[in-house]
Wavefront OBJ file of the C-alpha trace (Angstrom):
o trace
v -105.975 -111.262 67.126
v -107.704 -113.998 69.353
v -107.270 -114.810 72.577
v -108.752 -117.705 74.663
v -109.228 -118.116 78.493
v -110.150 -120.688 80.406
v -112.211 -121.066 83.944
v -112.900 -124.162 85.486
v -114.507 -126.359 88.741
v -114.319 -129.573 89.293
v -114.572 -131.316 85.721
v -116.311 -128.451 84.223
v -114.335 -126.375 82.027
v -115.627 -123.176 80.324
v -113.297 -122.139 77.295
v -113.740 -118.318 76.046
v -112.507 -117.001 72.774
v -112.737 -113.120 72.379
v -111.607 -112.510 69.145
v -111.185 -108.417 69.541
v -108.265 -109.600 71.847
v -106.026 -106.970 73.086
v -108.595 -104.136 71.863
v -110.348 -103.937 75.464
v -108.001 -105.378 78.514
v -110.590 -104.719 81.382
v -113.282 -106.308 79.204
v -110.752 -109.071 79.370
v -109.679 -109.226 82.734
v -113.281 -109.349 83.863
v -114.503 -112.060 81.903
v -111.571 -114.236 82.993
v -112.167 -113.151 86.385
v -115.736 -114.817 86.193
v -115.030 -117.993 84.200
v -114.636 -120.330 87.178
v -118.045 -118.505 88.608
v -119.660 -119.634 85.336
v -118.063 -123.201 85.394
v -119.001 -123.721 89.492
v -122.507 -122.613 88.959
v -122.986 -125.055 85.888
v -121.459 -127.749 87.207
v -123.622 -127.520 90.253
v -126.971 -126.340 88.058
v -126.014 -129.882 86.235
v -125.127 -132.257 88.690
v -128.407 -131.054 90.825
v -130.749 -130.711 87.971
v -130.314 -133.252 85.364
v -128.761 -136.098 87.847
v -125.383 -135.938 85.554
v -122.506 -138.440 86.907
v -120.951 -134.969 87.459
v -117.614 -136.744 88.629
v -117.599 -139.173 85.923
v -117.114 -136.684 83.361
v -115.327 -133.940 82.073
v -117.777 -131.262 81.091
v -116.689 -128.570 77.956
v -118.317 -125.322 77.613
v -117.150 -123.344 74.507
v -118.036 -119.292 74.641
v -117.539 -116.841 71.828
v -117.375 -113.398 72.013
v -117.960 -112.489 68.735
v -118.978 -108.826 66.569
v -122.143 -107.755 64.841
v -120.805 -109.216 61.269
v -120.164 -112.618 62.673
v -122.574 -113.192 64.532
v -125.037 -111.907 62.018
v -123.765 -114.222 59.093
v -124.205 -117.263 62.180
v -127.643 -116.363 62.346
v -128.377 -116.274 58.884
v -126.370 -119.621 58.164
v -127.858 -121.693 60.759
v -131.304 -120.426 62.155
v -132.505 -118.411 58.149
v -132.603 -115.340 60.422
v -130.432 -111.921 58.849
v -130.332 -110.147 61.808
v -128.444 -109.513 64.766
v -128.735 -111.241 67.909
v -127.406 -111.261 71.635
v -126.691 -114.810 72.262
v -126.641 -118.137 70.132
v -126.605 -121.852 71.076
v -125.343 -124.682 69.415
v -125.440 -127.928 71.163
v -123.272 -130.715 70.751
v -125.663 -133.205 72.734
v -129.111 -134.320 71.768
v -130.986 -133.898 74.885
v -128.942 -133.666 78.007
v -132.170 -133.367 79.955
v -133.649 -136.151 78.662
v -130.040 -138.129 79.529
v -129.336 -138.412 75.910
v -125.862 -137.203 75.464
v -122.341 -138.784 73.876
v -119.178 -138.914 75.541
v -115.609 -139.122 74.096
v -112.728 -140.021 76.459
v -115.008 -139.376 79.361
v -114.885 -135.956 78.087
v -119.009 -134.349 77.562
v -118.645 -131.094 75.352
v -121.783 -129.373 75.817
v -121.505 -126.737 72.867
v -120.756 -123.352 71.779
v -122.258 -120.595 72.632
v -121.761 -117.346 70.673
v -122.124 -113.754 72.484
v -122.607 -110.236 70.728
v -120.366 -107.707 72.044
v -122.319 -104.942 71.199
v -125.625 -106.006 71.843
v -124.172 -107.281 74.893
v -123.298 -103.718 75.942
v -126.468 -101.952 74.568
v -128.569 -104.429 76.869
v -126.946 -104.263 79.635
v -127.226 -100.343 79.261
v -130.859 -101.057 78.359
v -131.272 -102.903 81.791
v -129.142 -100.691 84.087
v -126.841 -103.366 84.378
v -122.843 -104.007 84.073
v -121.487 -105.109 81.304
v -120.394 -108.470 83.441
v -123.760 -108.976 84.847
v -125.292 -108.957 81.122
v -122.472 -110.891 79.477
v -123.541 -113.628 82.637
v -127.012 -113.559 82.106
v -126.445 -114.371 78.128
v -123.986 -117.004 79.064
v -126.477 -118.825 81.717
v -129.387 -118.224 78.883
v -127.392 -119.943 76.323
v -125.991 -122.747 79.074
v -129.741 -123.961 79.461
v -130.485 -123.735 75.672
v -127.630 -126.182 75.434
v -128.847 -128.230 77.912
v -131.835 -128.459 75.993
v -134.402 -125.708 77.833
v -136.446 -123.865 74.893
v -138.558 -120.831 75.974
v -139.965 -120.391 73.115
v -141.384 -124.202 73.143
v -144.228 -122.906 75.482
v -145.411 -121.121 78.362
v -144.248 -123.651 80.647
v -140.775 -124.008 79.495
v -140.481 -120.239 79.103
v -141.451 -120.037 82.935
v -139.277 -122.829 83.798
v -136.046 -121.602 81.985
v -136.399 -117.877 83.746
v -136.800 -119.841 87.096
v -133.601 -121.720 86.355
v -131.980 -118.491 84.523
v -132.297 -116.790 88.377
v -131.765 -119.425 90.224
v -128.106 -119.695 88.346
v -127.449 -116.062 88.158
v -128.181 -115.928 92.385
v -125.866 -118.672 92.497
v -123.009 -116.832 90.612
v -123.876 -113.280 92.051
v -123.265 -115.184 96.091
v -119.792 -116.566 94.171
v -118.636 -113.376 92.809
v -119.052 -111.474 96.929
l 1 2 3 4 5 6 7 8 9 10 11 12 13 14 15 16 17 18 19 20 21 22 23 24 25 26 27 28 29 30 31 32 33 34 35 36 37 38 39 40 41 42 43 44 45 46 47 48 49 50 51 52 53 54 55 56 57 58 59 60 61 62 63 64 65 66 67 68 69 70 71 72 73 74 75 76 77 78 79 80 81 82 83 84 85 86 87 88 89 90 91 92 93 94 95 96 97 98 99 100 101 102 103 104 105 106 107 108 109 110 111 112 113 114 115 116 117 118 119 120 121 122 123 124 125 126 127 128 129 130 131 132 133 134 135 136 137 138 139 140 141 142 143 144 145 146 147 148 149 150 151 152 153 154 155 156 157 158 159 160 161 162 163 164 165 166 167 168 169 170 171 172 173 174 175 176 177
């Protein structure tokens, strides 16, 4: 069974599809609890960082909680990798930081994003943190990929995207007090 939520500020929107629904209810309840976090923080990261017309548009933000199979056979389909991974990104713009992006119905849909639940609870084990805090960082991680950051471009970008990875997470860690 799936189950989608929804969390939203302003005119962003962040859409979340667990599709283990009904198999953990506090997993549940705390994601939805943090959705509007996620969409206040992005809107703001967006509207102060890459000069968006942040009232102009609707902003859509697709997340996927997804298991080890699925996410596996995603990585092997679209990136040639057969593994398992924590977080994938799959943009729907062509470079929102260069101000390259298409708009339907003043509506901008960034992308999907597609989390491992397990992985997800391993590294947030792994880093002594909760499962919320490390389900955040992968979302803000996979935010920026879709808004075209690339640590793995170079040194520079990697620095760049960590420095806008805390900046975010600070952001939604003074929201969720």
């Amino acid at each position: 069974m799936e189950k989608e939520m929804s969390g939203e500020y302003k005119q962003f929107k962040v859409f979340f599809l667990y599709a283990s629904a009904g198999k953990d209810i506090k997993k549940e309840e705390l994601i939805c609890s943090e959705l509007n976090h996620l969409a206040k923080a992005f809107y703001d990261f967006t509207d102060k960082t890459f000069e968006f017309e942040a009232d102009k548009y609707e902003y859509i933000l697709n997340v996927n909680l997804v298991g080890d199979k699925e996410i596996r056979d995603i990585n092997k389909q679209y990136r040639k990798k057969d593994k398992i991974t924590d977080v994938l990104s799959f943009p729907l713009q062509e470079n929102l930081r260069g101000g390259k992006y298409d708009n339907f119905l003043e509506e901008l849909e960034l992308g999907d994003l597609f989390i491992c639940d397990s992985i997800c609870e391993k590294q947030a084990e792994e880093f002594s943190l909760s499962y919320i805090e490390e389900f955040l960082h992968l979302s803000v991680h996979g935010f920026l990929h879709l808004c075209g950051c690339d640590h793995e471009v170079s040194e520079d970008e990697e620095k760049m995207m960590e420095a806008f990875e805390v900046s975010l997470l600070l952001e939604i860690k003074k929201a969720r007090s």
